[in-house]
C-alpha positions in Angstrom: 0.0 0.0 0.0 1.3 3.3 -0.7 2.6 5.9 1.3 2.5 9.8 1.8 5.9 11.6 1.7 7.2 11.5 5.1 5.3 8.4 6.4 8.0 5.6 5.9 10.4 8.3 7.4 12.6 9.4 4.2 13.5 12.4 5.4 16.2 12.7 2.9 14.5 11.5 0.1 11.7 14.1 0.9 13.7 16.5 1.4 15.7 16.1 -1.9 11.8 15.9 -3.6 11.3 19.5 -2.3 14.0 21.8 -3.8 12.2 22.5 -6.7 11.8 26.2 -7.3 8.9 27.7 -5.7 6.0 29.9 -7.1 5.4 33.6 -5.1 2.0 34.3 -4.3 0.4 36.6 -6.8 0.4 40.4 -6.4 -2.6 41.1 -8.1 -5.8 39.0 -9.1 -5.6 37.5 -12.8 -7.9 35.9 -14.9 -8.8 32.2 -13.9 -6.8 30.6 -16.1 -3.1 31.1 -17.7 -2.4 29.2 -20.8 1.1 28.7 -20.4 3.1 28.4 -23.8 6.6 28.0 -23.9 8.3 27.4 -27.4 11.3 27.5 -29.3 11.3 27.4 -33.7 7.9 26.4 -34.3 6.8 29.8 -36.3 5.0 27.2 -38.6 2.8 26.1 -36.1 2.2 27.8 -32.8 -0.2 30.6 -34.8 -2.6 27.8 -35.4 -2.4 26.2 -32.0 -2.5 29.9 -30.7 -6.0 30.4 -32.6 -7.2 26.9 -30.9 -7.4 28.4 -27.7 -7.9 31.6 -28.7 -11.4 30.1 -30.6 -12.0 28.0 -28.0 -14.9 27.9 -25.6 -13.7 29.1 -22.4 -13.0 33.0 -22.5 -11.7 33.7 -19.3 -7.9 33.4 -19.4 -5.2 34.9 -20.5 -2.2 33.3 -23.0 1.2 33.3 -22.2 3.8 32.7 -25.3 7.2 32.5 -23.4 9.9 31.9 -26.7 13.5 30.2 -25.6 14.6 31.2 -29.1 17.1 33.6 -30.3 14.2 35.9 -31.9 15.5 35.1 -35.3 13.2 32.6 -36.6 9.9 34.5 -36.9 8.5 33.1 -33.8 7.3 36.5 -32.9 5.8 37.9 -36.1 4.0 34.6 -36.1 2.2 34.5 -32.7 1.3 38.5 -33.2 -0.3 37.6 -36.5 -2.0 35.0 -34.8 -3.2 37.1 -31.5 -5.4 39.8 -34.0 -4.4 42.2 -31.4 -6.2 39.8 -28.6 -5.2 41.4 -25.1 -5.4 37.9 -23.6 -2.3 37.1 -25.5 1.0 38.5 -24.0 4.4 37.5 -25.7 7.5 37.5 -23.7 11.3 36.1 -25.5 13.6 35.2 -23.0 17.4 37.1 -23.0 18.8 33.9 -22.6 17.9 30.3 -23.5 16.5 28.8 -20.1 15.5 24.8 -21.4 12.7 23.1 -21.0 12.0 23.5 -17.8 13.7 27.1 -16.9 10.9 28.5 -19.6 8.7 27.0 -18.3 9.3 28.3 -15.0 9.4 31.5 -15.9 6.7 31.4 -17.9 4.5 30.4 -14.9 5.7 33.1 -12.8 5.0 35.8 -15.2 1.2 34.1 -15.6 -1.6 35.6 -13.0 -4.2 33.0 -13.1 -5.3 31.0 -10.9 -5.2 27.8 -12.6 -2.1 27.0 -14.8 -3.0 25.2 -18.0 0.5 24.1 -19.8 0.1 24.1 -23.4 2.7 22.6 -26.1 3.5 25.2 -28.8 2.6 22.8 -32.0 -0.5 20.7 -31.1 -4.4 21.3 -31.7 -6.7 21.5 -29.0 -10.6 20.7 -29.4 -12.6 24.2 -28.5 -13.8 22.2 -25.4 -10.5 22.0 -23.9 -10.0 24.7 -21.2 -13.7 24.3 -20.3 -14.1 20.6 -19.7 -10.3 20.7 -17.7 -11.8 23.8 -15.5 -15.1 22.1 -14.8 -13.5 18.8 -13.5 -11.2 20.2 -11.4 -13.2 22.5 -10.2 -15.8 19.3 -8.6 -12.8 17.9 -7.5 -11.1 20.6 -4.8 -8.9 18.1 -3.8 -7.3 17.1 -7.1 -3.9 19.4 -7.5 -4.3 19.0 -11.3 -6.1 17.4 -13.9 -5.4 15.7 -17.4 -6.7 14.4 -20.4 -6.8 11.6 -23.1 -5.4 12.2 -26.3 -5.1 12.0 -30.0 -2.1 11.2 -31.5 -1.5 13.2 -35.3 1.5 13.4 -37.2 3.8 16.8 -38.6 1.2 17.4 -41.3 -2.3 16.5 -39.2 -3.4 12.8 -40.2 -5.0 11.4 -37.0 -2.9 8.1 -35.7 -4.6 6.9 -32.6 -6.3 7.8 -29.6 -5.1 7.5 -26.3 -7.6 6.7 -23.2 -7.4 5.0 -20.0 -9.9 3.7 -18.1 -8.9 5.7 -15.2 -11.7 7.3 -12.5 -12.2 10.9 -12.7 -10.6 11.4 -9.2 -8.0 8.6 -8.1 -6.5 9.8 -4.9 -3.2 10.9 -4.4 -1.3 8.2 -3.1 -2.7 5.3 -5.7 -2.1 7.6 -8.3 2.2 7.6 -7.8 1.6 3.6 -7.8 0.1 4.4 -11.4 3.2 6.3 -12.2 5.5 3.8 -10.7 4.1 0.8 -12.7 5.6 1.7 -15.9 8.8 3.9 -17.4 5.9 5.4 -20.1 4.3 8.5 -18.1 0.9 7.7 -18.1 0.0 11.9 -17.5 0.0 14.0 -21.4 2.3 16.8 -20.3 -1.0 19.3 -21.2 -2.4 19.4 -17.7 -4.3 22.1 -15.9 -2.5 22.8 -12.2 -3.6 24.7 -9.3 -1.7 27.7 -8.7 -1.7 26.6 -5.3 -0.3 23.5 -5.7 3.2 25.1 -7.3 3.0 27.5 -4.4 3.4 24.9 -2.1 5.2 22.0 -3.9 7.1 23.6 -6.3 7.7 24.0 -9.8 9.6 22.1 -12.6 12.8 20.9 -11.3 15.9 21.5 -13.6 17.6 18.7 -12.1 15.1 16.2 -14.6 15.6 18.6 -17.7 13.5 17.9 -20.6 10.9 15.2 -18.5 10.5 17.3 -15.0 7.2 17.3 -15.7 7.1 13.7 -15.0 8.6 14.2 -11.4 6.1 17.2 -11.1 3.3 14.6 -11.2 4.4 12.2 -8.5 5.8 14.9 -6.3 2.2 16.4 -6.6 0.5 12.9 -6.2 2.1 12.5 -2.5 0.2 16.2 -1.9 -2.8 15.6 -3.5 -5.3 13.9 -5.7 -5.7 13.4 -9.1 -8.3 14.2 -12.1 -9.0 12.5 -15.6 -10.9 14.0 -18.2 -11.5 10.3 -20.6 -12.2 12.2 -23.2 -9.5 13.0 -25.7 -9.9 17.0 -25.6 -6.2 17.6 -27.4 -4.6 16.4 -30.8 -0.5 15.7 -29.6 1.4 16.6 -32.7 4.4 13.6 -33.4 7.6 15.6 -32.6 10.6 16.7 -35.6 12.9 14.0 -36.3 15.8 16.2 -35.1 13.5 17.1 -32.0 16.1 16.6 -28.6 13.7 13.7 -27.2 14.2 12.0 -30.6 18.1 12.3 -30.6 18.1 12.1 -26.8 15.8 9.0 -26.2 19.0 6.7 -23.9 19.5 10.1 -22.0 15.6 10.2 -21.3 15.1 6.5 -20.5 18.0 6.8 -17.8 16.5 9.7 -16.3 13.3 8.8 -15.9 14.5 5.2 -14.2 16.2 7.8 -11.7 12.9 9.7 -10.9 11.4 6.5 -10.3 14.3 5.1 -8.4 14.0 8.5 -6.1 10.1 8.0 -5.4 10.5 3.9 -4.7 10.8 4.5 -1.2 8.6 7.2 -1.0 5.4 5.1 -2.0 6.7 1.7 -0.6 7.5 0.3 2.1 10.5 -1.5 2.8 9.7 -4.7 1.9 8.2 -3.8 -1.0 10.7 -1.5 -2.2 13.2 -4.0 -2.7 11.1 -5.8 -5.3 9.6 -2.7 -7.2 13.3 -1.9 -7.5 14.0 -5.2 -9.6 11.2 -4.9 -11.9 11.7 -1.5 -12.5 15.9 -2.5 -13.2 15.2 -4.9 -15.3 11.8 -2.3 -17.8 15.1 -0.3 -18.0 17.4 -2.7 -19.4 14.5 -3.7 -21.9 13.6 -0.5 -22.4 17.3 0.7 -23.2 18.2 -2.7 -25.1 15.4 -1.9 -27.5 16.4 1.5 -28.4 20.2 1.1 -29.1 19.1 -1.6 -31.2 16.4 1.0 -33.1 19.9 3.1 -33.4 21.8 0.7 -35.1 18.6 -0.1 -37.7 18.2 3.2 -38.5 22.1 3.8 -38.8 22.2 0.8 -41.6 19.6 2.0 -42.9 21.2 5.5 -44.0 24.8 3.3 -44.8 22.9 1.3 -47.1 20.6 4.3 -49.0 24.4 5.7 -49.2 25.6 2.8 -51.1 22.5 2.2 -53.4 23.5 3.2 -57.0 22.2 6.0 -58.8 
């Protein structure tokens, strides 16, 4: 059975969990929600993703475009052609390139909502979206966030495959890290709507877990709080560039994410149980690292062999 933080007495691993940067209490009173989205060389896409939200059903929020790029590529022509002068949309380019989760971060703290809805810069979100994620959350006062099935569509748009669980619309806190735990493949879209007052007690997104700190957001939030589903696919996740960093940082990612789980083990567990988690989760990694050096090595004979073809 799981555990809340500080109940098997991990002090240090709890301790280690909580120095994630922390969220100030607002100054002044927002709008209900901020759309949070940080991007970097997507000028092709983000004005149609913009206009998604922008179209969408819920009104009350304000959009936060926070670029990581050098201001070269046309990022910010793109989203001000796509805003039509919409005061809900404010654009903000960073003076230096913060990463994933150090845009993130700031975008948040520039955002005065109440609710923080984190939006990828390239996919397509159904005109429901903001609403249906506001009205569960809102029945559920103690879920700390909510998410959502998906579509899956590639570059151009063509649909792939949807993406539901059977999952209840609240699952408290505590069975939902066991959920995490089960598996190396997050079982949370990153595209979640977050209480503000969750990431002013628990924190933001950890740099220490680069690219995937949203994935230790979500456990370290599970030990604090409850969770939300909406089954309904509300977004349409866009496949990433081939030359994306996840793509040509897959190993990197796997290894990481074995350490978040490695860190919350013995914060859900107890002892006992712990020990055997631990070998399971040893051995998805091996698999799951095994499988993608040998996806390398295809795809690297692959490109040797269209070398050699004749002309």
């Amino acid at each position: 059975m799981a555990l809340r933080a500080g109940e098997n007495g991990q002090t240090a691993l709890t301790t280690r969990i909580n120095t994630a940067p922390r969220l100030e209490p607002r100054t002044s009173i927002g709008p209900k929600v901020s759309a949070v989205m940080p991007t970097l060389r997507r000028p092709h896409v983000i004005g149609e993703t913009m206009r998604c939200l922008l179209d969408g059903e819920w009104t009350d929020f304000e959009l936060i475009v926070q670029d990581d790029g050098d201001g070269r590529d046309g990022t910010a022509e793109a989203v001000h052609a796509a805003a039509r002068g919409d005061p809900r949309v404010r654009y903000i380019r960073n003076e230096r390139k913060l990463g994933i989760p150090g845009n993130l971060n700031a975008a948040i703290r520039s955002s005065r909502g109440e609710l923080i809805a984190m939006c990828h810069d390239h996919d397509v979100y159904k005109p429901s979206f903001l609403r249906r994620m506001v009205e569960t959350l809102e029945r559920h006062p103690s879920a700390l966030f909510v998410h959502c099935a998906i579509d899956t569509i590639t570059e151009s748009g063509t649909y792939v495959r949807t993406i539901t669980n059977d999952f209840r619309e609240l699952t408290p806190g505590r069975d939902w890290v066991e959920v995490m735990l089960s598996t190396l493949a997050c079982q949370v879209c990153a595209l979640t709507l977050v209480r503000r007052s969750a990431h002013e007690a628990h924190g933001l997104y950890n740099p220490e877990f680069d690219f995937i700190s949203d994935v230790e957001l979500w456990m370290r939030l599970s030990l604090a709080g409850d969770v939300a589903y909406v089954r309904e696919p509300l977004i349409q996740v866009r496949d990433r560039e081939q030359n994306h960093y996840a793509t040509n940082n897959a190993v990197k990612l796997v290894r990481r994410t074995a350490a978040i789980h490695r860190l919350y083990l013995p914060l859900a567990y107890r002892r006992e149980e712990v020990t055997r988690r631990r070998i399971r989760l040893e051995l998805e990694t091996a698999r799951s690292l095994a499988s993608l050096k040998a996806s390398m090595v295809r795809r690297q004979l692959g490109r040797i062999l269209s070398r050699n073809q004749p002309p």
